[in-house]
C-alpha positions as CSV (number, residue, x, y, z in Angstrom):
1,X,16.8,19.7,-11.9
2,X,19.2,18.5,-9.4
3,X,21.8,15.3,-10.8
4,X,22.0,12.6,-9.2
5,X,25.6,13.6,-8.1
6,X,24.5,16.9,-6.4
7,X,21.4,14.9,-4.2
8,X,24.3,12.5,-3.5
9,X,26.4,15.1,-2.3
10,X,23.6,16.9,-0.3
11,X,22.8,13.5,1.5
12,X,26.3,12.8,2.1
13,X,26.2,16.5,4.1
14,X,22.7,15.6,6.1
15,X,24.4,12.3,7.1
16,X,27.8,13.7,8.0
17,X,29.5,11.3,5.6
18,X,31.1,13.9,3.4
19,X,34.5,11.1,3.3
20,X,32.2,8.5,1.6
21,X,33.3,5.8,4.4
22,X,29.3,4.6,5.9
23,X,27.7,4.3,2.7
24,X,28.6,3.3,-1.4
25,X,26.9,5.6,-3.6
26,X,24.9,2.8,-4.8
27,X,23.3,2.0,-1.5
28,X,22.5,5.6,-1.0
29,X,20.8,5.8,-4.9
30,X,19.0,2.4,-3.8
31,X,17.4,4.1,-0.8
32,X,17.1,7.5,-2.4
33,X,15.2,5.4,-5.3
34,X,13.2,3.7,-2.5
35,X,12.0,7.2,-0.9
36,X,10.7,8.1,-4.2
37,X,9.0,5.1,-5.0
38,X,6.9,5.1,-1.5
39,X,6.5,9.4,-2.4
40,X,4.8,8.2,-5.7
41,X,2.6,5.3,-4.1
42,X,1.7,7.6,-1.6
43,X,0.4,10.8,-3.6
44,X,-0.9,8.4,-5.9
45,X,-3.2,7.0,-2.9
46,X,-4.2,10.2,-2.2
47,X,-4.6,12.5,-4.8
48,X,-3.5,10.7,-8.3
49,X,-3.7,14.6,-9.8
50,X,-1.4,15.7,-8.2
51,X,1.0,13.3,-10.4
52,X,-0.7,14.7,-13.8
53,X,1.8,16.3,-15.9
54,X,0.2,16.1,-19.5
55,X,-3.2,15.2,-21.2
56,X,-2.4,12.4,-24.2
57,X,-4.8,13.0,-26.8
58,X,-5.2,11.3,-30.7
59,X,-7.3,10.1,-33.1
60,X,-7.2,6.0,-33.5
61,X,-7.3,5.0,-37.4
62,X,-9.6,2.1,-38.0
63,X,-7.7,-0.7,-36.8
64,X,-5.3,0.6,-35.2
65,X,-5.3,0.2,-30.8
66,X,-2.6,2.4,-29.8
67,X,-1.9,5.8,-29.4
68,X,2.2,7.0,-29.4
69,X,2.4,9.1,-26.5
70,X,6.0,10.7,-27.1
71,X,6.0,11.1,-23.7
72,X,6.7,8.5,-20.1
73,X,3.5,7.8,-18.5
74,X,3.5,6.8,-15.0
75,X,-0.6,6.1,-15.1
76,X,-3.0,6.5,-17.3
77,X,-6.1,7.9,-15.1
78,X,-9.2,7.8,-17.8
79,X,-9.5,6.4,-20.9
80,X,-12.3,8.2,-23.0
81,X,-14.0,7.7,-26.8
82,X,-16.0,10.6,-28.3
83,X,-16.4,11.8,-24.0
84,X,-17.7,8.6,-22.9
85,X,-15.4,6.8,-20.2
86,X,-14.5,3.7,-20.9
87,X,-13.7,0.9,-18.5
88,X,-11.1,-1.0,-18.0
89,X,-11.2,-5.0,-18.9
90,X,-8.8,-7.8,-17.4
Protein backbone atom coordinates (compact mmCIF):
# COMPACT_ATOMS: atom_id res chain seq x y z
CA UNK A 1 0.00 0.00 0.00
CA UNK A 2 1.23 3.32 -1.10
CA UNK A 3 1.67 6.21 1.95
CA UNK A 4 0.25 9.11 1.78
CA UNK A 5 3.72 10.67 1.15
CA UNK A 6 4.57 8.60 -1.89
CA UNK A 7 0.73 9.47 -3.69
CA UNK A 8 1.78 12.97 -2.69
CA UNK A 9 4.88 12.79 -4.39
CA UNK A 10 3.45 11.02 -7.47
CA UNK A 11 0.80 13.86 -7.79
CA UNK A 12 3.23 16.46 -7.32
CA UNK A 13 5.08 14.72 -10.67
CA UNK A 14 1.55 14.58 -12.77
CA UNK A 15 1.09 18.26 -11.82
CA UNK A 16 4.68 19.44 -12.52
CA UNK A 17 4.92 20.85 -9.04
CA UNK A 18 7.74 18.78 -7.86
CA UNK A 19 9.05 22.43 -5.78
CA UNK A 20 5.81 22.29 -3.70
CA UNK A 21 5.05 26.16 -4.72
CA UNK A 22 1.02 25.68 -6.45
CA UNK A 23 -0.33 23.58 -3.86
CA UNK A 24 0.16 22.76 0.37
CA UNK A 25 0.09 19.18 0.95
CA UNK A 26 -3.03 19.60 2.77
CA UNK A 27 -5.01 20.90 -0.19
CA UNK A 28 -3.73 18.19 -2.38
CA UNK A 29 -4.73 15.31 0.64
CA UNK A 30 -8.22 17.32 0.72
CA UNK A 31 -8.79 16.76 -2.99
CA UNK A 32 -7.08 13.37 -3.09
CA UNK A 33 -9.61 12.60 -0.06
CA UNK A 34 -12.39 14.11 -2.27
CA UNK A 35 -11.57 11.73 -5.45
CA UNK A 36 -11.90 8.81 -3.17
CA UNK A 37 -14.95 9.74 -1.62
CA UNK A 38 -16.93 10.27 -5.08
CA UNK A 39 -14.78 6.61 -6.22
CA UNK A 40 -16.61 5.00 -3.18
CA UNK A 41 -20.23 6.75 -3.82
CA UNK A 42 -19.79 5.79 -7.22
CA UNK A 43 -18.98 1.89 -7.10
CA UNK A 44 -21.26 1.84 -4.37
CA UNK A 45 -24.12 3.09 -6.87
CA UNK A 46 -23.20 0.65 -9.08
CA UNK A 47 -22.13 -2.43 -7.91
CA UNK A 48 -21.94 -2.27 -3.78
CA UNK A 49 -19.90 -5.85 -4.25
CA UNK A 50 -17.52 -4.77 -5.53
CA UNK A 51 -16.75 -2.83 -2.04
CA UNK A 52 -17.10 -6.29 -0.04
CA UNK A 53 -14.03 -7.16 1.68
CA UNK A 54 -15.21 -9.51 4.53
CA UNK A 55 -18.48 -11.37 5.66
CA UNK A 56 -19.17 -10.44 9.69
CA UNK A 57 -20.70 -13.32 11.24
CA UNK A 58 -21.76 -14.20 15.21
CA UNK A 59 -24.01 -15.51 17.36
CA UNK A 60 -26.18 -12.71 19.53
CA UNK A 61 -26.55 -13.91 23.37
CA UNK A 62 -30.09 -13.34 24.61
CA UNK A 63 -30.08 -9.75 25.11
CA UNK A 64 -27.49 -8.76 23.73
CA UNK A 65 -27.94 -6.34 20.03
CA UNK A 66 -24.54 -6.01 18.80
CA UNK A 67 -22.10 -7.96 17.17
CA UNK A 68 -18.09 -6.68 17.54
CA UNK A 69 -16.86 -6.72 14.13
CA UNK A 70 -13.04 -6.28 14.78
CA UNK A 71 -12.94 -4.97 11.65
CA UNK A 72 -14.08 -1.11 9.76
CA UNK A 73 -17.14 -1.44 7.95
CA UNK A 74 -17.92 0.99 5.25
CA UNK A 75 -21.70 -0.71 4.81
CA UNK A 76 -23.39 -3.30 5.95
CA UNK A 77 -25.31 -4.87 2.80
CA UNK A 78 -27.77 -7.66 4.55
CA UNK A 79 -28.63 -8.23 7.79
CA UNK A 80 -29.84 -11.99 8.27
CA UNK A 81 -31.27 -14.30 11.44
CA UNK A 82 -31.25 -18.10 10.99
CA UNK A 83 -31.15 -17.08 6.68
CA UNK A 84 -34.06 -14.93 6.85
CA UNK A 85 -33.28 -11.23 5.68
CA UNK A 86 -34.28 -8.88 7.84
CA UNK A 87 -35.29 -5.36 7.09
CA UNK A 88 -34.20 -2.33 8.00
CA UNK A 89 -36.49 -0.03 10.48
CA UNK A 90 -36.15 3.97 10.89
Amino acid sequence: MLTVEAILNRVRAAIHDEQKTGYSDATLTSYINDGIRFLRRTVFAINPLLLTDVDVSGTLAAGESRIAAGVRLSHVSAVRVGGRLLTQMN
